[in-house]
C-alpha positions in Angstrom: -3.3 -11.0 13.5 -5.4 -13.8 12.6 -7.4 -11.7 10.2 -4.5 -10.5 8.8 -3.4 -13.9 8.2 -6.9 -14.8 6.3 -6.8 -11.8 4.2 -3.6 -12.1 3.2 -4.0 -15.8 2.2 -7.0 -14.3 0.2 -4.8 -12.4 -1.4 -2.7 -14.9 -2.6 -5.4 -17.3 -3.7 -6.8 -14.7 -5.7 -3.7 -13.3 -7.4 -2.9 -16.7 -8.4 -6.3 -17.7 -9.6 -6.1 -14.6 -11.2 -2.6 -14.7 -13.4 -3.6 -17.6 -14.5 -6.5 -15.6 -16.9 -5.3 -14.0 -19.9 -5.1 -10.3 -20.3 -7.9 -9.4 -23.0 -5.6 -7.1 -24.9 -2.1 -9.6 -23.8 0.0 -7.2 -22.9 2.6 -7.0 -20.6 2.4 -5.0 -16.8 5.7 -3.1 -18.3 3.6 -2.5 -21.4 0.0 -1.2 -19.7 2.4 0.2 -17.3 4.3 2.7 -20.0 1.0 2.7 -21.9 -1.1 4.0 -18.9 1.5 6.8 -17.8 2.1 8.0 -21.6 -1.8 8.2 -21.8 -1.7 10.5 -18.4 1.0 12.5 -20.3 3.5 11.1 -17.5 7.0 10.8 -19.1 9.9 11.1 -16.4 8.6 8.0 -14.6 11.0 5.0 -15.2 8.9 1.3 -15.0 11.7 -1.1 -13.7 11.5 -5.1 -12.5 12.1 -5.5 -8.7 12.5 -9.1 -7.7 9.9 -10.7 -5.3 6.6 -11.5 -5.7 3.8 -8.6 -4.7 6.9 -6.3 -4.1 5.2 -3.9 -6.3 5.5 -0.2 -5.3 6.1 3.4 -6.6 9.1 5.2 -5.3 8.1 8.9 -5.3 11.6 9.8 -4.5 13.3 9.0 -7.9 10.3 8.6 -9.2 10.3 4.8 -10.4 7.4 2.3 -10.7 8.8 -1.1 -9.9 6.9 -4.1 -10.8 7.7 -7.7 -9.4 8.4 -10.7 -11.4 4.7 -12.1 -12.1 3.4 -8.1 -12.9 6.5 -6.9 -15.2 6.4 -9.7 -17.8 3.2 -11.2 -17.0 0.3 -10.6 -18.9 -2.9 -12.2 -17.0 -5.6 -10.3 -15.5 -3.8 -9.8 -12.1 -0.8 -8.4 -13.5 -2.3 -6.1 -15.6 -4.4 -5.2 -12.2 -1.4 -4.2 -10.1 0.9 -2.7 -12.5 -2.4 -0.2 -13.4 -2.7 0.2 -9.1 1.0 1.4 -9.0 0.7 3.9 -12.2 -2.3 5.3 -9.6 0.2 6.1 -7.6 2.2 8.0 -10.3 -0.5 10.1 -11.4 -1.4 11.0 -7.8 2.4 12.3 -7.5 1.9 14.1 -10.6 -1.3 15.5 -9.8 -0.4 16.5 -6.4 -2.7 14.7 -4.9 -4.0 15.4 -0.9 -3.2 12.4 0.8 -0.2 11.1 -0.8 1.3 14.5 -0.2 0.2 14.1 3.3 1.5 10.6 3.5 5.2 11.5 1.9 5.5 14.3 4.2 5.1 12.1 7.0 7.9 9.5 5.6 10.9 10.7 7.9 9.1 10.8 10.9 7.6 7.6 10.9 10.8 6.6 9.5 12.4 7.4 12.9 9.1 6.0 14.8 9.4 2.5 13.2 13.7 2.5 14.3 13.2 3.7 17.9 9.8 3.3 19.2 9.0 -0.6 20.5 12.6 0.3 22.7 11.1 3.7 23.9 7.8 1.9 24.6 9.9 -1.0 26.3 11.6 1.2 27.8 8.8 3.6 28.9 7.3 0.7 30.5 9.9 -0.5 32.4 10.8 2.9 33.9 6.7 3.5 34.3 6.7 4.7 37.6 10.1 6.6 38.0 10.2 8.1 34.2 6.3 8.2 33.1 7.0 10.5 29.9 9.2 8.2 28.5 6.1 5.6 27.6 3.8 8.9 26.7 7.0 10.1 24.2 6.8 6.2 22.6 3.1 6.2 22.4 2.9 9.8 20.8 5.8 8.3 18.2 3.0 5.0 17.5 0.3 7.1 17.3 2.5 8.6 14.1 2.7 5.3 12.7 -0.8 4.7 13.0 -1.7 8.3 11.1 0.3 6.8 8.7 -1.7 3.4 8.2 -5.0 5.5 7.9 -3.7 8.1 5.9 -2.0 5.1 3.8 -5.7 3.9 2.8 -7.4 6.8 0.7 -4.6 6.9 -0.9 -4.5 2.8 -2.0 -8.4 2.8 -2.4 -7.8 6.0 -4.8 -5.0 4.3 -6.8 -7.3 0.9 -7.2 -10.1 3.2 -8.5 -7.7 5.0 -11.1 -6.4 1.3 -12.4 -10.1 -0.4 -12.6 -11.6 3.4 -14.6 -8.3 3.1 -16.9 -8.3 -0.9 -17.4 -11.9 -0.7 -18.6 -11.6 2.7 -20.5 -8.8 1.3 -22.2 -10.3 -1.9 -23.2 -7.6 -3.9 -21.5 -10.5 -5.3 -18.6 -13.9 -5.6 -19.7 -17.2 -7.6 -18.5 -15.6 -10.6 -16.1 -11.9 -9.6 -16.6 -12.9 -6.3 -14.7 -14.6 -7.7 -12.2 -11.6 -9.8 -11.6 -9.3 -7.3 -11.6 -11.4 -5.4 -9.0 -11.7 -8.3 -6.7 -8.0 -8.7 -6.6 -7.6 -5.1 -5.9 -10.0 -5.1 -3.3 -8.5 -8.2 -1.7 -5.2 -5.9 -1.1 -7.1 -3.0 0.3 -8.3 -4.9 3.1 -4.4 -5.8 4.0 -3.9 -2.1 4.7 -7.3 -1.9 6.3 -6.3 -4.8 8.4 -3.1 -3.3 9.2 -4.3 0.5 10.3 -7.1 -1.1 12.5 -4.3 -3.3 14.1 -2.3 -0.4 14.8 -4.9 1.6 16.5 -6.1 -1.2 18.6 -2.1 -1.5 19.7 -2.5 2.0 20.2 -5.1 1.8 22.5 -3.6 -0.7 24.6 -0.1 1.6 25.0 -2.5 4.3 26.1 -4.4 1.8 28.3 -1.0 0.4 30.3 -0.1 4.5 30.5 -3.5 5.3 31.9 -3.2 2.4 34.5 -0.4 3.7 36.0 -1.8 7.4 36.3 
């Protein structure tokens, strides 16, 4: 938790150290957006603002690429960063790519983990030694989550790699500006890196109480 903290504080610094440097070229995160996914011969994916701040994402589903406030109409470094990281995604989706496949297909059953399992592990470890199964059936549901954090980071690191070759091919990040955009991509790896090791360590200590009680 406390590493979490840290990196995500990171995070922060850097993005806003970051939108504070101009974009080389001065586009937009819409315009890189559009201009990335035309270039990749992607044309049914709609770019749309979100409100927030680092609520960026791509919604496989109905196949949108929502950028927050700062990305959409920003045009520094870190915009231009993240709004290339979520057309990764896109061209993942379009190029049927391993792990986001694998990671979309496990969307509805981690869907139901994260609504019922901390009650079945509660409740697993109340009824412990007259209903043992019940805390084996919530850990085998976490351990689905945690799958999901792991499986969750090829697919990031990938994306990051996809913006950075594209920023610099494109001339939109060269020299320092790249290396910026990098670091700020990197900073938001670690969050999910954070996050799947967190998971399995909880993981662990489910399986531990279980085992105790054997």
């Amino acid at each position: 938790m406390l590493l979490s903290f840290l990196i995500q504080q990171v995070l922060n610094s850097k993005f806003n150290r970051y939108s504070k440097v101009a974009s080389p070229n001065g586009a937009s995160g819409e315009e890189i957006a559009l201009k990335m996914l035309s270039d990749n011969g992607i044309y049914d994916v709609k770019v749309q603002h979100v409100p927030g701040r680092l609520t960026d994402h791509y919604n496989p589903v109905n196949r949108t690429l929502n950028l927050s406030d700062n990305v959409y109409s920003g045009r520094s470094i870190a915009a231009a960063a993240v709004a290339a990281h979520e057309c990764g995604h896109a061209i993942q989706h379009a190029k049927g790519y391993a792990p986001l496949r694998l990671r979309s297909a496990l969307v509805p059953v981690v869907s139901f983990a994260n609504s019922w399992v901390q009650w079945i592990l509660l409740l697993g470890i109340i009824c412990i030694n007259s209903f043992p199964s019940l805390l084996w059936f919530g850990i085998a549901l976490f351990a689905c989550t945690t799958l999901f954090s792991f499986i969750t980071l090829p697919v990031e690191i990938n994306a990051s790699k996809r913006a950075v070759a594209y920023l610099e091919t494109a001339g939109i990040a060269t020299g320092q500006t790249k290396e910026m955009a990098e670091d700020a991509l990197r900073w938001a790896a670690y969050t999910y890196v954070i996050a799947a090791l967190g998971s399995l360590a909880t993981l662990f200590y489910y399986i531990g109480i279980a085992r105790s009680r054997d």
